[in-house]
C-alpha positions as CSV (number, residue, x, y, z in Angstrom):
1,X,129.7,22.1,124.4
2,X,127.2,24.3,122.7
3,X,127.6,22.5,119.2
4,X,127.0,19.2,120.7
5,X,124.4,19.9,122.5
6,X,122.7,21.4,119.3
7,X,123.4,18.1,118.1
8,X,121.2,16.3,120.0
9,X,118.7,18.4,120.0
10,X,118.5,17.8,116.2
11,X,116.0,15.2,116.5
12,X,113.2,16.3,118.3
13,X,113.2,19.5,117.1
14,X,112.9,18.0,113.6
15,X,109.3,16.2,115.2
16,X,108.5,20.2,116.3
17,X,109.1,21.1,112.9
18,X,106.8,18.3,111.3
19,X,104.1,19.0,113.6
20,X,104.5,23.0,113.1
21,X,104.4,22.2,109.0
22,X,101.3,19.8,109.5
23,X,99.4,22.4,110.9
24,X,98.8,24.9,107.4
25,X,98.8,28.8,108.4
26,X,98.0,30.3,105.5
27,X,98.4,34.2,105.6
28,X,94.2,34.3,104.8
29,X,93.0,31.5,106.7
30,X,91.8,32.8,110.3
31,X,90.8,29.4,111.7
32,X,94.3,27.9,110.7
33,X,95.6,30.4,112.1
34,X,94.6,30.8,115.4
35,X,95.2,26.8,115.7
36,X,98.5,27.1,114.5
37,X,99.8,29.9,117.2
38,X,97.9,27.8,119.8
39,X,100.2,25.1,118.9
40,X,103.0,27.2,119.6
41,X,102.2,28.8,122.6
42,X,101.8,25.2,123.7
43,X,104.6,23.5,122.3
44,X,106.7,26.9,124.3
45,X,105.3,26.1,127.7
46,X,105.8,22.5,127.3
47,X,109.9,23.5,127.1
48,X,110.3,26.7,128.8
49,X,107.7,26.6,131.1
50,X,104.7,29.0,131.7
51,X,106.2,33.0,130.2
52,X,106.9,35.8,132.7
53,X,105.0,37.7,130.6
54,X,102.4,36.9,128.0
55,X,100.3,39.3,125.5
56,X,98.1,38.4,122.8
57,X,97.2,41.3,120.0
58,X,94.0,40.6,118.4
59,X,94.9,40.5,115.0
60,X,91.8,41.6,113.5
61,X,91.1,39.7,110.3
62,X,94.6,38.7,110.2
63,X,96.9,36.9,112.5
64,X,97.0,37.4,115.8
65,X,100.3,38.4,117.9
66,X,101.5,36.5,120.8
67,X,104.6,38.1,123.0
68,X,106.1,35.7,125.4
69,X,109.0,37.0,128.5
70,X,111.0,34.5,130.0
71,X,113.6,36.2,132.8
72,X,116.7,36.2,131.7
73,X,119.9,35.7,134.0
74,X,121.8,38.9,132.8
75,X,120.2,42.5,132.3
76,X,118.5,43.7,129.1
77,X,115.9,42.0,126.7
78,X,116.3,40.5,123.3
79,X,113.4,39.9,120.8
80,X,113.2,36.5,118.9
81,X,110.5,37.5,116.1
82,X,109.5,35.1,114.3
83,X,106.0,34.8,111.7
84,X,104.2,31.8,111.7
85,X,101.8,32.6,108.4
86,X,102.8,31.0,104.9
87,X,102.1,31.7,101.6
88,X,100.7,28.4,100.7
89,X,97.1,28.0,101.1
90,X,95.3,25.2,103.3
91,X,94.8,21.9,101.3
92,X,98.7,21.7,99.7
93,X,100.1,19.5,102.5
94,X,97.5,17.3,101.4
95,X,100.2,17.0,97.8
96,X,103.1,18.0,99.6
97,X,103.4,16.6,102.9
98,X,106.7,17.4,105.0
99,X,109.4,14.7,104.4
100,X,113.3,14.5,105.4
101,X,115.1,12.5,102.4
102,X,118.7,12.5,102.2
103,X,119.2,15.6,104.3
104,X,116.8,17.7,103.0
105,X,113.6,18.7,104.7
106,X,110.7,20.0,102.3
107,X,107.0,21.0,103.0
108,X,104.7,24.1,102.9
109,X,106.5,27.2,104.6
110,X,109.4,24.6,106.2
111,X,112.0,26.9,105.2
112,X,110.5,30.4,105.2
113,X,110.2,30.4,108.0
114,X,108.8,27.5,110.8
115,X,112.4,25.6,110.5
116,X,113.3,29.5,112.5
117,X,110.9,29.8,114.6
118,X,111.5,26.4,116.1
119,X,115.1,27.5,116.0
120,X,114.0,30.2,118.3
121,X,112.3,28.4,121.3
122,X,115.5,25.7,120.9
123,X,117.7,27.9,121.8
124,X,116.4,29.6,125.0
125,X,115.7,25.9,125.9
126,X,119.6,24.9,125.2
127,X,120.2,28.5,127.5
128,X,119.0,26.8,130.3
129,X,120.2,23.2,129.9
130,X,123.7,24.5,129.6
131,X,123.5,26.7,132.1
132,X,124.5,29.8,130.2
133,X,123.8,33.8,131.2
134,X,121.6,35.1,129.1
135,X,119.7,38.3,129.0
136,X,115.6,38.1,128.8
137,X,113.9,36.7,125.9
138,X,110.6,38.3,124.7
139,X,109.4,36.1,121.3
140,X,107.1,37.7,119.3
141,X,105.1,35.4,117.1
142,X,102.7,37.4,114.1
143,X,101.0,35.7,111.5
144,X,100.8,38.6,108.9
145,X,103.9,38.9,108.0
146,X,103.8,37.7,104.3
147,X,101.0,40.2,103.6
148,X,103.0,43.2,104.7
149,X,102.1,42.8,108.3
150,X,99.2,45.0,108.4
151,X,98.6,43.8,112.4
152,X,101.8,43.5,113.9
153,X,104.2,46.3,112.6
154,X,102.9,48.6,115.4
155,X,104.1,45.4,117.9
156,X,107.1,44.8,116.2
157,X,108.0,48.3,116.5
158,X,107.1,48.6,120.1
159,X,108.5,45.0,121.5
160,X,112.2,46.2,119.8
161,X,112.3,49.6,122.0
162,X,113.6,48.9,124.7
163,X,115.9,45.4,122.9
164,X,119.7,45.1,123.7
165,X,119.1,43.6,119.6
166,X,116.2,42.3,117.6
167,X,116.8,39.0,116.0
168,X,114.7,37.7,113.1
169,X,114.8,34.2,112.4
170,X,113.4,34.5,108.3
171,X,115.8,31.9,106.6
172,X,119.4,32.7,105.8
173,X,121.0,33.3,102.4
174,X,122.9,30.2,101.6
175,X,124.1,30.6,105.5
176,X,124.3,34.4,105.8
177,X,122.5,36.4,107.7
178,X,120.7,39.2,105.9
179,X,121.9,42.9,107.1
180,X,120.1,45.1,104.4
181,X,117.0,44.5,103.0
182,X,114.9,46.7,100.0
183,X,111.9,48.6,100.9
184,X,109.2,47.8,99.3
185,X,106.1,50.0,97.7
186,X,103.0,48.3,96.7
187,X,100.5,50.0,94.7
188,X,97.1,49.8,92.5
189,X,97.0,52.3,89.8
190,X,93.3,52.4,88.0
191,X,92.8,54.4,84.9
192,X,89.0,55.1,83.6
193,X,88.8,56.0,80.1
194,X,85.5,55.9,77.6
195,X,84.0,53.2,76.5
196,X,82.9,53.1,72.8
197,X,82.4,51.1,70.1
198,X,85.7,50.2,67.8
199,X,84.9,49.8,64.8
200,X,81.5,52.2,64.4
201,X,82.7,55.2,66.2
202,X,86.6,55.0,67.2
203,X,87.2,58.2,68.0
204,X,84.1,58.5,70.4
205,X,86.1,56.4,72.4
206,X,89.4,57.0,74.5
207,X,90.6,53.4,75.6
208,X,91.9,52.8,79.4
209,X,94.0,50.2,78.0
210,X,95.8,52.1,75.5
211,X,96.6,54.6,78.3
212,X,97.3,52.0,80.7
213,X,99.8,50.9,78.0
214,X,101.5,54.4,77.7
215,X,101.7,54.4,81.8
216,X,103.6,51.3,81.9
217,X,106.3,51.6,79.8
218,X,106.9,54.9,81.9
219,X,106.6,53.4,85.0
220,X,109.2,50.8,83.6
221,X,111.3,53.3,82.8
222,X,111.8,54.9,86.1
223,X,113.6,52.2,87.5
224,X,116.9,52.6,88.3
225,X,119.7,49.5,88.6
226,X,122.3,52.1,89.8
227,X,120.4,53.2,92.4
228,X,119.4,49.8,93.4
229,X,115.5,50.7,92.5
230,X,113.0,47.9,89.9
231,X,109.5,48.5,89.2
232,X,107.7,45.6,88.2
233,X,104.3,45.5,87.0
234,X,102.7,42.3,87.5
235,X,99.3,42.5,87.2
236,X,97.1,43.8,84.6
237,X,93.1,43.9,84.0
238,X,91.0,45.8,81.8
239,X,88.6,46.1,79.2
240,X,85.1,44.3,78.6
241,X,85.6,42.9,74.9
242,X,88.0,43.0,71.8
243,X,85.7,45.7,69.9
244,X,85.0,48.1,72.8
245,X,87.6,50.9,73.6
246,X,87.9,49.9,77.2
247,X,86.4,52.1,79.7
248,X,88.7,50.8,82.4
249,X,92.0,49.5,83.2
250,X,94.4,48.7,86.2
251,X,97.5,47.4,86.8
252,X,99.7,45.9,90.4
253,X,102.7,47.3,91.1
254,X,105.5,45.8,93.0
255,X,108.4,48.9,93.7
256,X,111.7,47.9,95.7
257,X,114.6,50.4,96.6
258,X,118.1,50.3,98.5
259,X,118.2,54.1,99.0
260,X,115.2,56.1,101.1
261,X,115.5,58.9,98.7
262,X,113.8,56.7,96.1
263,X,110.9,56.5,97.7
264,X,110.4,60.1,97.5
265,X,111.5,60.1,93.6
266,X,109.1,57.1,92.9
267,X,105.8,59.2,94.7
268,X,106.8,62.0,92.5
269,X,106.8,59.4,89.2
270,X,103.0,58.4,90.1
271,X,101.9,61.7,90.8
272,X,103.4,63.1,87.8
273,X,101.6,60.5,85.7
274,X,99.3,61.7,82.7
275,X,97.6,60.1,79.6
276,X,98.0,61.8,76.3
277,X,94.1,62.0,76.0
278,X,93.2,64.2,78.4
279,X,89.5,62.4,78.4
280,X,91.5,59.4,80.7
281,X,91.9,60.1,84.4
282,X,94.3,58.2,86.7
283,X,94.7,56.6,90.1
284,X,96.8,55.7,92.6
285,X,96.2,53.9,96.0
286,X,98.9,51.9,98.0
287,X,101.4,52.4,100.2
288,X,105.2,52.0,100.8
289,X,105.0,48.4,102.7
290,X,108.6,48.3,104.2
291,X,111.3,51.2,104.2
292,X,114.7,49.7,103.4
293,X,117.0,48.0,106.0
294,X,119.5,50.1,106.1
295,X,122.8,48.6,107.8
296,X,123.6,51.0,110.8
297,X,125.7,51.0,113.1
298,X,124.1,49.4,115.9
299,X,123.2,46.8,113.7
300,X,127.1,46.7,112.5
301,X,128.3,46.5,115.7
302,X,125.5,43.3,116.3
303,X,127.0,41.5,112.9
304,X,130.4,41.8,114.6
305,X,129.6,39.6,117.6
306,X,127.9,37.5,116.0
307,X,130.6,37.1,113.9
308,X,133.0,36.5,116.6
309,X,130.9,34.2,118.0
310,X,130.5,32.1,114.8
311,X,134.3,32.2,114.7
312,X,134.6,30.5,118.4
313,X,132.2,28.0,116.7
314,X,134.7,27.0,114.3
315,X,133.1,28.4,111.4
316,X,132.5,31.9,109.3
317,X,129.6,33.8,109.1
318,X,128.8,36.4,106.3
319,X,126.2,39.0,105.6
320,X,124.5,39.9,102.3
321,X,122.0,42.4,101.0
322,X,119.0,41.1,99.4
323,X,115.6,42.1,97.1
324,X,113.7,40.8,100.0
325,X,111.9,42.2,102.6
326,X,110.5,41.4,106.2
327,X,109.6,42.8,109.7
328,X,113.2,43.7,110.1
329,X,113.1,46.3,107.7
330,X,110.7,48.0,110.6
331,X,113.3,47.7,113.5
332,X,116.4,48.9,111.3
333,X,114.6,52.0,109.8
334,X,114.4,52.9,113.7
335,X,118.3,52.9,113.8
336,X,117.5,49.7,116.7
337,X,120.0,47.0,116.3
338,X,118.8,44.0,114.6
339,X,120.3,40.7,112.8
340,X,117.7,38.8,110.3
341,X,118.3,35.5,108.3
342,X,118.7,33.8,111.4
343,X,116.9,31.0,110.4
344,X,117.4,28.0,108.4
345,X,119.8,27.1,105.3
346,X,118.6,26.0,102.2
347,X,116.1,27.2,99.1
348,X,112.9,27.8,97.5
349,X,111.5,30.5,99.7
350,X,107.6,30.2,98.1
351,X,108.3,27.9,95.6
352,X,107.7,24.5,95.3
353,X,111.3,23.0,95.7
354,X,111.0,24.5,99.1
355,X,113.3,22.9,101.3
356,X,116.4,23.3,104.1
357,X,119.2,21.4,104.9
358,X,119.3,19.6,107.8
359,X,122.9,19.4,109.1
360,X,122.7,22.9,109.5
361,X,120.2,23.3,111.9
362,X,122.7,22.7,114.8
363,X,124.8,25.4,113.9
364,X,121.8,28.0,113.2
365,X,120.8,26.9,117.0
366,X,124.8,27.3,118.3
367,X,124.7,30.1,116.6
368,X,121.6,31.3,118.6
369,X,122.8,30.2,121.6
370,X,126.1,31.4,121.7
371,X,124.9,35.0,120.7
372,X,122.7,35.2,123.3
373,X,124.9,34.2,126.1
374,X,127.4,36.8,124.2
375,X,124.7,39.3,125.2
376,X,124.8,39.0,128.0
């Protein structure tokens, strides 16, 4: 029953999906934003009718947060979460426009992560055609979340207190939904040296750059593959020509660990940092973004039901850690019971092969369904 309504449900929410894609929400771009979350305020009345309860956080320079309520017929809330930023700025639909050919859909942020949020309204909408129970539905929508959600984690964190489970609808893994997630530390480290001339007086001089060079390969080296920790260093600047020792330096620093210890090993790596010329002073700013998902056992006991309820679907569902991060890492590092890789199936998460495969979204959206009413 569930399965084939899904079915038929396929086609227009592939038109919701074209019309979400069409509208470009770049993480940076305010205007598109705000048009974009309009349109799915909009495009949630028009299925589910006017909310229960409806809050919109002024994002600030970011995007802002909407929270929808829709009464449920069972006690309890769940939240839908769901971002609606991408990582692709305005102006590439205008070379990649959304297309369906041969059962793949592709365009600007159609799999990570509007093919979920769609996904999301569907399935309270399927709830209430079919008749189901169903506890209440609070959908938060944030359009930050590609930037580390600088706006919305305080939401995110508050809308999942009181949640029977949180359910993120970020795209799946090949069909699996995503129970452990790395945290993730970015950081800027600046090193200001003295700037002299290299070839007239070299040992006036004590070069950022070489420092910088010195810093890295420790930083590199603190990594640790056992302990499920990479440091990557992926940008660099310095220096103001070829025959100057450079004055200053800087590099960006992408950190991501399994265990929550690390973090506290890593802060102790840049703190310990030194140059071997003592003339060089060093910097740090940044911040740990995400703490790890951690599977607990709320969250365990959430991956079971919806396991069992993929099972009575006719189907098996898997879980799987990955590098990743997202606004589930907030809700899990609160011990709060929460499911992410809802979403779609397919590839190319902020890439340009982009794309999801559309004979799945039916059972994403059974899926959905058939938790929900499980729920209750």
């Amino acid at each position: 029953m569930i399965t084939d309504w899904a079915r038929q449900a396929l086609p227009a929410m592939l038109d919701d999906l074209r019309a979400l894609v069409e509208l470009e929400t770049h993480s940076s771009d305010k205007a598109m934003l705000i048009k974009g979350l309009r349109a799915i305020r909009a495009r949630s009345v028009d299925l589910l009718g006017p909310p229960d309860e409806e809050v919109l956080h002024d994002g600030g320079p970011y995007g802002d947060i909407l929270e929808l309520t829709y009464r449920g017929t069972a006690p309890g809330t769940v939240l839908m979460l769901s971002h609606y930023d991408t990582v692709w700025p305005t102006g590439t639909l205008a070379e990649w426009p959304f297309t369906v050919v041969d059962g793949k859909a592709t365009g600007p942020g159609v799999f990570d992560m509007k093919a979920g949020l769609v996904q999301s309204i569907w399935a309270l909408r399927g709830l209430r055609e079919l008749g189901l129970p169903h506890p209440s539905v609070r959908f938060l929508f944030n359009g930050d979340e590609e930037i580390g959600s600088p706006a919305s984690r305080a939401h995110i964190e508050a809308a999942s207190a009181d949640a029977l489970a949180s359910l993120v609808f970020e795209a799946s893994l090949d069909g699996a939904l995503k129970t452990a997630r790395k945290g993730v530390g970015l950081f800027d480290l600046s090193v200001t040296g003295v700037e002299a001339h290299a070839g007239l007086d070299p040992d006036a001089g004590a070069s950022a750059i070489h420092a910088l060079a010195e810093i890295v390969t420790t930083l590199a080296g603190s990594a640790s593959r056992e302990r499920g920790t990479t440091v990557n260093i992926g940008l660099i600047t310095g220096g103001t020509g070829r025959n100057v020792a450079a004055g200053h330096a800087s590099c960006g620093i992408d950190v991501r660990v399994t265990d929550p210890s690390e973090m506290g090993r890593i802060d102790g790596v840049f703190a310990g940092l030194r140059a071997a010329d003592p003339r060089v002073t060093i910097s740090v700013t940044g911040e740990w973004n995400r703490p790890p998902m951690t599977p607990n056992p709320a969250s365990q006991r959430l991956f079971k039901e919806a396991q069992e309820v993929a099972a009575g679907l006719g189907w098996q569902l898997d879980e799987v850690s990955v590098g990743g991060a997202s606004d589930g890492n907030f809700i899990s590092a609160l011990g709060r019971p929460v499911l992410d890789g809802m979403g779609a199936v397919g590839d190319g998460a902020h890439a340009r092969h982009e794309h999801l495969l559309v004979e799945h979204i039916p059972k994403r959206l059974a899926l959905t369904i058939g938790l929900l009413t499980a729920l209750a």
